[in-house]
C-alpha positions in Angstrom: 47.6 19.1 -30.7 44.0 18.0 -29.4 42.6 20.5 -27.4 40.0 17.3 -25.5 38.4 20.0 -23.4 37.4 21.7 -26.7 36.3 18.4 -28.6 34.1 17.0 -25.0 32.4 21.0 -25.4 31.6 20.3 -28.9 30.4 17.0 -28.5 28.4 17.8 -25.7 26.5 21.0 -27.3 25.4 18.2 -30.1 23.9 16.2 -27.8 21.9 19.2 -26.6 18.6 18.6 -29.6 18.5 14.6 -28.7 18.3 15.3 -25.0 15.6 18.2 -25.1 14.0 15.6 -27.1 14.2 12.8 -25.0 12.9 14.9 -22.2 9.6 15.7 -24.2 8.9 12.4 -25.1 9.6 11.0 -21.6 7.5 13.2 -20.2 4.8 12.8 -22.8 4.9 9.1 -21.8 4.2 9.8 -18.8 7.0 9.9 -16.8 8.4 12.7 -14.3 12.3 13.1 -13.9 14.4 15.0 -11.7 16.3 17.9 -14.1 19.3 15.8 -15.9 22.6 18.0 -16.9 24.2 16.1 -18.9 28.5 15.8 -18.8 30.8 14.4 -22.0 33.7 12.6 -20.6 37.0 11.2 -21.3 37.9 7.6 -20.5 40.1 8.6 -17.3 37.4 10.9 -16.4 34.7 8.2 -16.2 37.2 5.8 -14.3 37.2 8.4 -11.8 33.8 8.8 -11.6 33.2 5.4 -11.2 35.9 5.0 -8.9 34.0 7.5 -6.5 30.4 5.8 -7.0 29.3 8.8 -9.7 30.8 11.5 -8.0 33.5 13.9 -8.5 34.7 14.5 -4.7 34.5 11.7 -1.9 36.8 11.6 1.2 40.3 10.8 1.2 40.8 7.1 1.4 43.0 4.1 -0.5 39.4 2.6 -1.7 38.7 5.1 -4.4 42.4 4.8 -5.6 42.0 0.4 -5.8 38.7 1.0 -7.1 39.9 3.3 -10.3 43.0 0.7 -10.7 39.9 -2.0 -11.0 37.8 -0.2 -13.7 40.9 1.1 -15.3 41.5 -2.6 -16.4 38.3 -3.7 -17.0 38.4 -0.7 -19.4 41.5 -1.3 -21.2 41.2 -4.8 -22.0 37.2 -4.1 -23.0 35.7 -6.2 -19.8 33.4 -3.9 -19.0 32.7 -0.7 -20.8 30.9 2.3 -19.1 28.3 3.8 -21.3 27.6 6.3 -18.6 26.5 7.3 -15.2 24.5 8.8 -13.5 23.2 9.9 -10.0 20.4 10.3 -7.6 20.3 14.1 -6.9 17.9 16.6 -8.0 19.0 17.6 -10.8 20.5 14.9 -11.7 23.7 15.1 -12.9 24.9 12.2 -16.0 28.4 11.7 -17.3 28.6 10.1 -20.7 31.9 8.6 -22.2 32.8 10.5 -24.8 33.9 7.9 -27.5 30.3 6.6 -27.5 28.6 6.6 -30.5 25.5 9.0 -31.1 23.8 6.0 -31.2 25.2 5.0 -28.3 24.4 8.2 -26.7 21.0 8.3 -27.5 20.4 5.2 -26.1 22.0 6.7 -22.5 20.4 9.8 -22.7 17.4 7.8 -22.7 18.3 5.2 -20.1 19.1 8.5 -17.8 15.8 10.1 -18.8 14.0 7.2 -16.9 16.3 6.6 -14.4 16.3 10.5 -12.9 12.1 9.5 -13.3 12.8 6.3 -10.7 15.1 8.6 -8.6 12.4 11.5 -8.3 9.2 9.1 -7.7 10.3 5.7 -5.7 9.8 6.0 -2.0 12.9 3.6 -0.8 14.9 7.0 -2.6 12.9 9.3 -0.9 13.7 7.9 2.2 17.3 9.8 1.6 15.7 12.9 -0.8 13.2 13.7 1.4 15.3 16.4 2.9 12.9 19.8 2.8 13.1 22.1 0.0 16.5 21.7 -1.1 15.7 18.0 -2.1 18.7 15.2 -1.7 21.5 17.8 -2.9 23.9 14.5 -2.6 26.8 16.1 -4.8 27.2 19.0 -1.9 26.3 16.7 1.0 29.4 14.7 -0.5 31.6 17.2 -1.0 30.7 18.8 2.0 31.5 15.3 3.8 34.8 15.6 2.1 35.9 18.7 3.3 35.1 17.8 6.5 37.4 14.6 6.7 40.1 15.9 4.8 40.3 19.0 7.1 40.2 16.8 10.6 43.3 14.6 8.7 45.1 18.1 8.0 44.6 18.7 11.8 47.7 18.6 13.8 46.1 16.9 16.5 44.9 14.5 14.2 46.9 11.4 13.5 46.3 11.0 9.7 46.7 6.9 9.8 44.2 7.1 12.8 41.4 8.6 10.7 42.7 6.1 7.8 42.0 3.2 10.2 38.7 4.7 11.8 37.5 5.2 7.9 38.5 1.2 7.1 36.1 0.3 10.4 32.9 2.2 9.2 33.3 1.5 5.9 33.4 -2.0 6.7 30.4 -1.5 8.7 28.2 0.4 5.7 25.7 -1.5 5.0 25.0 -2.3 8.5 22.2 0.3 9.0 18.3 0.6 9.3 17.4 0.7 5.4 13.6 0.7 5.8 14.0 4.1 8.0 15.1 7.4 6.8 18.5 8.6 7.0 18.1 10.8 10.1 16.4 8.1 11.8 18.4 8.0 14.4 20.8 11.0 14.0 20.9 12.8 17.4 21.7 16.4 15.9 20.7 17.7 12.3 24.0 19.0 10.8 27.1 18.1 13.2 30.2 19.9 12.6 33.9 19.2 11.8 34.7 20.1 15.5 31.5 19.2 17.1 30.5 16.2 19.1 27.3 15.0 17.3 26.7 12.6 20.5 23.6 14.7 22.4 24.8 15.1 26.2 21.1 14.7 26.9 21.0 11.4 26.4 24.4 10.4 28.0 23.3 6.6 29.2 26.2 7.1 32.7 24.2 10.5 33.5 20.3 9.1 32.9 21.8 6.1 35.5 22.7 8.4 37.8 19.9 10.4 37.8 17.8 7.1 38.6 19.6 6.8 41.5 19.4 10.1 43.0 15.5 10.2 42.7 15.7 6.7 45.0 16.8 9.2 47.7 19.5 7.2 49.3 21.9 8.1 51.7 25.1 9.0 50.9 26.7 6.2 52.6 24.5 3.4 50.9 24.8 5.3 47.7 28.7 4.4 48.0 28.8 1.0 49.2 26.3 -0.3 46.8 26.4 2.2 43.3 30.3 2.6 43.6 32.1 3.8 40.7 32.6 0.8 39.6 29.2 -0.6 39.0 28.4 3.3 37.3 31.1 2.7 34.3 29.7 -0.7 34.0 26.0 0.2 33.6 26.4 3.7 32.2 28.5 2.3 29.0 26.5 0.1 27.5 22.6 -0.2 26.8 20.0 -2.9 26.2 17.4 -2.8 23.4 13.7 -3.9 24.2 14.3 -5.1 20.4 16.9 -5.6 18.3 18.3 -2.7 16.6 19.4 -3.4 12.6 21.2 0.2 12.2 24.5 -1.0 14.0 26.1 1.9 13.0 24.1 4.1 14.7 24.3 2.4 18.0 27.9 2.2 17.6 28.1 6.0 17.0 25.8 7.1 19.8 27.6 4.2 22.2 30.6 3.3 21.1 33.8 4.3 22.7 37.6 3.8 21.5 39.7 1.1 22.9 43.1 2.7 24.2 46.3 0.2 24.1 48.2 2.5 26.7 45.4 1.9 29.2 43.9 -0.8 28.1 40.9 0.1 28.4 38.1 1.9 26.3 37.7 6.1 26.6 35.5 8.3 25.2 35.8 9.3 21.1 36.9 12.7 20.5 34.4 14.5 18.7 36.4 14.2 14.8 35.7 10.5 15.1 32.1 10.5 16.3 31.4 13.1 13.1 33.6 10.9 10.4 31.4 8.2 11.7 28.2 10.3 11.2 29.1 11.2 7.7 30.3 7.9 6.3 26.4 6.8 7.8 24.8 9.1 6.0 26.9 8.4 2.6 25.3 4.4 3.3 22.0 5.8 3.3 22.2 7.7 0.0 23.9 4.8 -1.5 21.0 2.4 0.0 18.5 3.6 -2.3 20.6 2.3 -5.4 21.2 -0.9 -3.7 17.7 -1.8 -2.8 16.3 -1.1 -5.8 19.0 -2.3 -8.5 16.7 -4.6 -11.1 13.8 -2.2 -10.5 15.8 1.0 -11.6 17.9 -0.8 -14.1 15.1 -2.5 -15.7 12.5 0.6 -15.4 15.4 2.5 -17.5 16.1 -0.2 -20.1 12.2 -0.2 -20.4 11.6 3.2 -21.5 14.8 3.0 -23.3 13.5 0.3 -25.4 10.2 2.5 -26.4 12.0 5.3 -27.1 15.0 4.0 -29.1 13.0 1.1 -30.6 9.4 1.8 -30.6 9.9 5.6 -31.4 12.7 5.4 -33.4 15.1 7.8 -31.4 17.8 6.1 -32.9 17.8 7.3 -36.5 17.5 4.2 -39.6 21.4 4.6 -39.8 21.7 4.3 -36.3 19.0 1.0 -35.3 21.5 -1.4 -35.8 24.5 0.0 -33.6 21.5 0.7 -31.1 20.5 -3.1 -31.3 24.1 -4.2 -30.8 23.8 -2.3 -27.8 20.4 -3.1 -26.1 22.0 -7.0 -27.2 25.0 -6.3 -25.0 23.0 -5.1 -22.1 20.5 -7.7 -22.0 23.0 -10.8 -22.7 25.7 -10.2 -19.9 26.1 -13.3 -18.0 25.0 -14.2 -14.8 22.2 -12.8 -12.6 21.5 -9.4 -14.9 19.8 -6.8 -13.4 19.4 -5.5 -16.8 17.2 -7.8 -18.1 15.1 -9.6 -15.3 14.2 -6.0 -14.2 13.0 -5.4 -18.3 11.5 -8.6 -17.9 9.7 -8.4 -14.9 8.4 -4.6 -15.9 7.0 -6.3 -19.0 5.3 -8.9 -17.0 3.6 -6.2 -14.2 2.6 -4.3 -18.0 1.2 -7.8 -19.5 -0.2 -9.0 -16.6 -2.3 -5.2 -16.2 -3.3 -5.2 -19.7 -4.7 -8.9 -19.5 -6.6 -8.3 -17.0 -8.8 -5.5 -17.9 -9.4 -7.0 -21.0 -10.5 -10.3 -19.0 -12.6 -8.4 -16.7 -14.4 -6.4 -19.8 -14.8 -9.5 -21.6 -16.4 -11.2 -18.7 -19.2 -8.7 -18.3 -20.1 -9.4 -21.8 -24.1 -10.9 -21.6 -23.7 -14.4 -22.2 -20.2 -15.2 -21.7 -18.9 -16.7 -18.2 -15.6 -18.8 -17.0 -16.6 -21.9 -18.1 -17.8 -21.0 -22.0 -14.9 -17.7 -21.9 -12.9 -19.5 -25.0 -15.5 -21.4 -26.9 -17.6 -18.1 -26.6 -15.0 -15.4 -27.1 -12.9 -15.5 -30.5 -10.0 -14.5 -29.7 -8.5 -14.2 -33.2 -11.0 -11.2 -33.7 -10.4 -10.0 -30.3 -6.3 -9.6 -30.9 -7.2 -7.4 -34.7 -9.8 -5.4 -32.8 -6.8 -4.4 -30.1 -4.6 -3.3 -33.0 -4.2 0.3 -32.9 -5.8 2.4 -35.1 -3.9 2.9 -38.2 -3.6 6.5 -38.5 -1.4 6.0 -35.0 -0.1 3.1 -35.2 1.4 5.1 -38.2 1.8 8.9 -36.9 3.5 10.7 -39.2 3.3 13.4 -42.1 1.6 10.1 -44.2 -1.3 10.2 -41.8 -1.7 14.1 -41.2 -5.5 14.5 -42.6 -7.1 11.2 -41.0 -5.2 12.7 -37.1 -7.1 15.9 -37.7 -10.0 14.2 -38.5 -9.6 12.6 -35.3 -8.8 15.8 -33.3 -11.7 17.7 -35.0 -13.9 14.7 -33.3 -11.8 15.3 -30.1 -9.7 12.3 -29.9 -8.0 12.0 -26.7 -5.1 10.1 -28.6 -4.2 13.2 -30.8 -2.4 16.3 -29.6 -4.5 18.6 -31.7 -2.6 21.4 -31.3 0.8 19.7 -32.7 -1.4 18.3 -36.5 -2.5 22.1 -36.9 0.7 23.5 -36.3 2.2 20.4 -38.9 -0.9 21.0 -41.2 -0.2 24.6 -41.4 3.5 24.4 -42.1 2.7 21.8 -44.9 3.9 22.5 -48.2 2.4 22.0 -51.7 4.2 19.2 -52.5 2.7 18.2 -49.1 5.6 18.3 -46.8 6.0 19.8 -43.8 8.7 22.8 -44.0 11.5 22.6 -42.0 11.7 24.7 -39.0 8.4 25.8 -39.8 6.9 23.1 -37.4 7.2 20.2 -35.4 9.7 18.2 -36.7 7.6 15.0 -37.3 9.6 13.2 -39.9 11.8 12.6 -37.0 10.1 12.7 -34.2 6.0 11.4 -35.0 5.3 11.1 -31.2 4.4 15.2 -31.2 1.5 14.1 -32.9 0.3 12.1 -29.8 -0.7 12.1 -26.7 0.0 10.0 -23.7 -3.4 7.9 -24.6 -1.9 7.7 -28.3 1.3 6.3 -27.4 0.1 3.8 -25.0 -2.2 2.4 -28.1 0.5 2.6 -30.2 3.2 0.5 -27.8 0.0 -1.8 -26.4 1.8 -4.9 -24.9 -0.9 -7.4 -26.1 -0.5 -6.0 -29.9 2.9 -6.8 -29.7 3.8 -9.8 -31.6 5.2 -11.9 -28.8 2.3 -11.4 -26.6 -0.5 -11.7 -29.0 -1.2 -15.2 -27.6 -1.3 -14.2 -24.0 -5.4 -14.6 -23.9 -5.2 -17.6 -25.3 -2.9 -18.9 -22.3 -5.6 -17.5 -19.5 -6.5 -20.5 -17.3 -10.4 -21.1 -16.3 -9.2 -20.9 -12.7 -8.2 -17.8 -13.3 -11.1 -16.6 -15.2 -13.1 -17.6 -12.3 -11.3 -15.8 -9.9 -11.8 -12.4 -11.5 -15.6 -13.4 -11.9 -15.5 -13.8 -8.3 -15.1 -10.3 -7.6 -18.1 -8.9 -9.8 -20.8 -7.6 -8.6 -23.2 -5.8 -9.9 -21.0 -4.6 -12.4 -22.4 -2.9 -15.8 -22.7 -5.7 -18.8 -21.9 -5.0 -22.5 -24.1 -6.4 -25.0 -21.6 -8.0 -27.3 -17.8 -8.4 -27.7 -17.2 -4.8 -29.7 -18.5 -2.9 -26.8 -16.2 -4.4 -24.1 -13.5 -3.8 -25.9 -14.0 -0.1 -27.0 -13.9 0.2 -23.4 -10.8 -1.0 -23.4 -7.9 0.8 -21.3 -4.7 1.3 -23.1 -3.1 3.0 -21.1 -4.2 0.6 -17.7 -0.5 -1.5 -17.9 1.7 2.1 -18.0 -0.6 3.2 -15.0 0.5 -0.2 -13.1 4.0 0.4 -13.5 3.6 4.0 -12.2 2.1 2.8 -9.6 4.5 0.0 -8.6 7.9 2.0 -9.5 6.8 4.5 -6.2 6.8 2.1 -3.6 8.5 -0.9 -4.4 12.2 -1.8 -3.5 13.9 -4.7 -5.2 12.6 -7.6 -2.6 9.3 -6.4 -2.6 9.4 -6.4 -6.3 10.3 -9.6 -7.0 7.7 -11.4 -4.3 4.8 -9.5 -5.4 5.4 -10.0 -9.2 7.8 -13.5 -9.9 4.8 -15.6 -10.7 4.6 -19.1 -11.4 4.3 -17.9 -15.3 6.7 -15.7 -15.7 9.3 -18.2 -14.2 7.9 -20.9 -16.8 7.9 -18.8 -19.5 11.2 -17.4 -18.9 13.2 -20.7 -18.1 13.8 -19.9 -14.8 15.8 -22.5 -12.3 17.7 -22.6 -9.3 21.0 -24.3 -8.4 22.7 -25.1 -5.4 26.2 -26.8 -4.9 25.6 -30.2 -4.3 27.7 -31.6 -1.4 27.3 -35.3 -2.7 28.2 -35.1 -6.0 30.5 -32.0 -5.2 29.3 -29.7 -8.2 27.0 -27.3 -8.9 23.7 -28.8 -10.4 20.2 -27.3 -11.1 18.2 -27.7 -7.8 14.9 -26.8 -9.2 12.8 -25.2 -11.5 9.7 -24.6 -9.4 8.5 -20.8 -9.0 8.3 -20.8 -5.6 11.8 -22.0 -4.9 13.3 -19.4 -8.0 11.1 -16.5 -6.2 12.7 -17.5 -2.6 16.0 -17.6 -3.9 16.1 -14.5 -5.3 14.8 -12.9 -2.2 17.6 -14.2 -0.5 19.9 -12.8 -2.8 18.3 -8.9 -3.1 17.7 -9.0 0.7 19.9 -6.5 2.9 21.9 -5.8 -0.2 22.6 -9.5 -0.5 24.5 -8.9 2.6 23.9 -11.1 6.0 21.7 -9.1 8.6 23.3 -8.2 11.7 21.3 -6.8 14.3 22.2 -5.2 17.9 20.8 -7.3 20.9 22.7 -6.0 23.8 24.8 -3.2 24.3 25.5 -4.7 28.2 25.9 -8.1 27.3 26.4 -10.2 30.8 26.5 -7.0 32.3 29.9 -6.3 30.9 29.9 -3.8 28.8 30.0 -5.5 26.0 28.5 -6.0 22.5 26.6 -8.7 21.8 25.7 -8.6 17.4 23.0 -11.3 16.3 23.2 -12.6 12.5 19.8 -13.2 11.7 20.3 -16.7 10.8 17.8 -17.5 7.2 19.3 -21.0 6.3 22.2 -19.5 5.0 25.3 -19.8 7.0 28.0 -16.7 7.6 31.1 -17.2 5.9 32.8 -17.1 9.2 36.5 -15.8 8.2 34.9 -12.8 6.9 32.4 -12.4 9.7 35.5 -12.7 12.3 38.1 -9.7 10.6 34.5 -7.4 10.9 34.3 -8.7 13.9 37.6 -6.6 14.8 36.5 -3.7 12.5 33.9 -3.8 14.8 36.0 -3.4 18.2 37.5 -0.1 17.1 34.2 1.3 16.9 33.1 -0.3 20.3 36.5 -0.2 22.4 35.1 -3.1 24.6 35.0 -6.6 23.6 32.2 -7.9 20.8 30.2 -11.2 20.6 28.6 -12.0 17.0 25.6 -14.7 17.8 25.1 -16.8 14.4 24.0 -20.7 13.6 26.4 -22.4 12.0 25.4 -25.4 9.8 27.9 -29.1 9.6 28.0 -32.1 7.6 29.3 -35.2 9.2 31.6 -37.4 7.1 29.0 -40.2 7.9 26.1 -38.1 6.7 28.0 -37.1 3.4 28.7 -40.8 2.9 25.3 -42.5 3.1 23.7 -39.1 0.9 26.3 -40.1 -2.0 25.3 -44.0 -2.2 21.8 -42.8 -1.8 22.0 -40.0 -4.6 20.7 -37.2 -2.1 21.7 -34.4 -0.1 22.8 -34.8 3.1 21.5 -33.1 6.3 23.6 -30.8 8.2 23.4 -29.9 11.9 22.8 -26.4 13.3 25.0 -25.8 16.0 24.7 -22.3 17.6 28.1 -20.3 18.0 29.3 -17.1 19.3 32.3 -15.3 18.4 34.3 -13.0 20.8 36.7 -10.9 20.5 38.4 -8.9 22.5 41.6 -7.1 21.1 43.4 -10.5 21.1 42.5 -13.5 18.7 38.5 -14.7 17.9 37.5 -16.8 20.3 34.4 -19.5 19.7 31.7 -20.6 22.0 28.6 -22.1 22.6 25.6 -20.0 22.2 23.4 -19.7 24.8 19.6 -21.2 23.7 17.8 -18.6 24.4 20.1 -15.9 22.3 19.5 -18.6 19.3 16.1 -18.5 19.9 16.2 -14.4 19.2 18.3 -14.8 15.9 16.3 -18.0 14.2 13.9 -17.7 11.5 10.4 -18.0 12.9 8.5 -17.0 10.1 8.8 -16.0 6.6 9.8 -12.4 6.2 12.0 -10.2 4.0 15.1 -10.6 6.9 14.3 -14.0 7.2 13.4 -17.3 5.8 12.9 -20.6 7.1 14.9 -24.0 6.6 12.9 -25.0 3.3 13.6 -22.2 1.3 16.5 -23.5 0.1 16.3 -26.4 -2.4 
């Protein structure tokens, strides 16, 4: 009988060399990952763990039970294999299926390499991980969270379907936070307890009223007729941004009440549900990160995968081909892949880097300006001298003698101490013993240095990009000459490029990858050429010929759209503007209209998700956007689209059914797009 405990142990310890390896090479690359441990699973095992979002604990709830039943079946009828995954802690912890391939397991362990680099260095993580000394420690903030809600359910006080049903509200709710601020934001205590109430009495909104009133020094008798009890409950319950607040969730923790059906009316949370509140919050932050920065993480990782399987041949001769099939089957998945327009646009930020310092050396050359740059400049000679040096372009025992010539010359490109140790274990038959040195029949990047690599993987030696200078507009050209002055020249071509910066495009990236989030990402970098060269278009569904057609293929409308997508998690934004709305009580939401309308039947059931974590009725402002029959009519005979009108709505409701009604102008006003932003976007974005 199969002992699959024993077998996941071996396998495991024989992926032990690759990923020491893989460390060492990411590192000398340049990059700077959190600790990885790395975990062999079973199939079941790694349904699980995708079930509970990469962990091995989470909270009791149906979710995690629909979610495995989902992944099982992708599984089982090969809809969507999982290679691996991994998650944002420090270390890191990755769990690798176990009937990959060791080709296929290289090829994780380096994806994980570069994604525990991502999860250590971009700021839209940090704003989670930066949490003191102990760093994120997600795994026991998780399973802390679900010891905490599995121990109020156990509770004999506790109804068990009542924390079911508080757990549905939030989680419908999660991504309706502040993600530009860090997780404890707007937390009013630092750790709450199981049994606490996390709500600080300090800032009770009934008490600060009444302390208002007694510094007016009224009479008692005044103080009655005119601040009655009445008027108190009314004023103290709810609260009125100066601005509208996007972390709902915290609002609804810190002012929320529950509604009771005995009573009818809403009373105060006891303190279980205020904490299972807190902590299903805080789980939305740390998943935030991984949200807001999908194509950038995924395509940083299959970047550096790419060097290292590919360009350093991690993946053994035998195993190239199985590691192709693989990087094929990542890159070609259909639809909108964050996979590949993340490798794409990484390669772009490193092309576009790389250019351009050869452009601005090139341009200081005596002689040679914008306007003569490609009658002056041969380019043909300019791509050979760019080639890396042979002796690394070819590292390796073949080129031992000409890399310690270099290093006795003190070549920044050669890690002199790794050729004397190779030299010095070489045989007479010249090969180098093994065990007796680095191992660089396998592994010729110890013979390198960062500088040596980067020279060695130089995006414009490449053969796809070799033509890139040749595509360098004059406009261009005479925008970087703009910006010269008084610069140092170089008497001829050879000199500007020995000066040269190879590793200027890896530097970029660096520097992008630490405070960049998806949206960001893709405004500052989606140029005009990278949507031409990559066949980039748009499509929309065409109301008058009722299908979907390509709407355009302009940069600026492919940028916009994608924007819209990678914005709030591709999620509408909701906003708090009143927490007293007509002096009620009651919750008034505003959907930061961008263009896009809500798709209402969804918007109304949160909308009641929403109540339970209020306990007093709840408005949702949003613009809604109709077609006339009339309107569809004459845009078919005319072969365009027609034009809707924007009629403003608000949605109540109240414990009963969703009521609709007109939206006052000046709440519209608050939730229109006025300018273009990252919530927001005006009517012409959209083709």
């Amino acid at each position: 009988m199969r002992d699959e405990r024993v077998e996941a142990k071996r396998e495991a310890t024989s992926l032990d060399e690759p990923a020491a390896e893989a460390r060492e090479l990411a590192e000398r690359l340049g990059l700077d990952p959190y600790p990885v441990r790395y975990w062999v699973v079973g199939h079941d095992e790694m349904n699980e763990l995708i079930a509970y979002g990469g962990f091995q604990r989470r909270y009791p709830h149906w979710r995690w039970g629909m979610n495995y039943e989902r992944q099982r079946k992708k599984d089982r009828h090969g809809l969507g294999k999982a290679f691996e995954i991994v998650n944002n802690d420090d270390p890191s912890h990755a769990f690798l299926q176990e009937s990959n391939s060791i080709a296929d397991q290289k090829a994780v362990i380096t994806h994980v390499e570069a994604h525990a680099d991502f999860f250590a260095n971009n700021g839209w993580f940090g704003l989670y991980a930066d949490r003191g000394e102990g760093g994120p420690n997600a795994a026991a903030r998780l399973e802390r969270n679900a010891d905490r809600i599995a121990a109020i359910a156990d509770r004999p006080d506790v109804d068990r379907d009542e924390v079911e049903r508080l757990v549905d509200a939030v989680s419908a709710l999660e991504d309706t936070i502040d993600q530009h601020s860090p997780v404890d934001a707007a937390r009013s205590v630092e750790d709450p307890g199981v049994a606490e109430d996390v709500n600080d009495p300090d800032d009770d909104p009934l008490a600060a009223v009444e302390e208002q009133i007694a510094e007016l020094d009224l009479s008692e008798e005044v103080r009655r007729d005119v601040f009655d009890d009445e008027w108190l409950e009314t004023h103290g319950e709810g609260v009125e941004p100066e601005e509208p607040r996007p972390d709902v969730l915290a609002f609804l923790r810190d002012y929320g009440k529950r509604y009771d059906s005995e009573s009818g009316k809403a009373v105060d949370r006891d303190p279980w549900e205020t904490t299972v509140i807190d902590a299903i919050r805080e789980e939305a932050y740390y998943f935030a990160g991984q949200k807001s920065t999908k194509v950038m993480n995924e395509g940083w990782a299959t970047y550096w995968e790419s060097v290292m399987m590919g360009g350093e041949g991690f993946a053994g001769p035998d195993e190239f081909l199985t590691y192709a099939d693989h990087m094929a089957r990542v890159l070609g998945s259909p639809g909108l892949n964050p996979y590949k327009l993340g490798f794409e646009l990484w390669t772009h930020v490193e092309l576009r880097t790389a250019r351009r310092d050869v452009i601005d050396r090139l341009l200081r050359v005596e002689g040679v300006t914008p306007e003569n740059f490609h009658s002056r400049i041969d380019l043909d000679e300019v791509a050979e001298a760019l080639e890396p040096h042979p002796a690394i372009a070819g590292a390796g025992p073949a080129t031992l003698d000409e890399l310690a010539d270099l290093a006795a010359d003190g070549d920044p490109r050669v890690d002199a101490e790794a050729v004397d140790r190779a030299i010095s274990a070489r045989t007479d038959d010249g090969e180098v013993g093994p065990g007796t040195g680095p191992d660089i029949e396998r592994y010729p990047w110890k013979l390198l240095t960062r500088e040596g690599l980067a020279e060695r993987h130089y995006v414009l030696s490449r053969p796809e990009h070799r033509g890139a200078l040749r595509n360098v507009s004059r406009e261009t050209l005479a925008e970087r000459a703009r910006y010269m002055f008084e610069v140092d020249r170089y008497a001829t071509v050879d000199e500007a490029l020995a000066d040269v910066d190879r590793t200027a495009g890896w530097d970029r990236m660096l520097e992008v990858r630490e405070s960049h989030n998806d949206v960001t990402f893709i405004d500052a970098f989606l140029t005009d050429e990278f949507v031409r060269e990559g066949n980039y278009f748009t499509y929309e569904y065409s109301r008058a010929a009722e299908e979907h057609r390509v709407a355009s293929v302009d940069a600026d409308d492919v940028r916009r759209k994608l924007l819209l997508q990678f914005t709030n998690f591709g999620k509408p934004t909701v906003v708090v503007l009143d927490g007293n709305f007509r002096n009620r009580g009651e919750l008034l939401l505003g959907h930061r209209f961008n263009g896009v309308a809500l798709d209402e039947e969804s918007a109304k059931e949160t909308l009641k998700r929403v109540f339970e974590l209020w306990g007093r009725p709840v408005n949702l402002a949003t613009i809604r956007v109709e077609y006339s029959d009339e309107a569809i009519r004459r845009a078919k005979r005319r072969g365009t689209e027609p034009e809707g009108e924007e009629i403003g709505v608000r949605f109540q409701y109240d414990g009963g059914e969703v009521t609709e009604h007109d939206l006052d102008p000046e709440i519209r006003e608050r939730i229109e797009a006025g300018e273009v932003d990252y919530d927001t976007k005006p009517d012409d974005w959209l083709a």
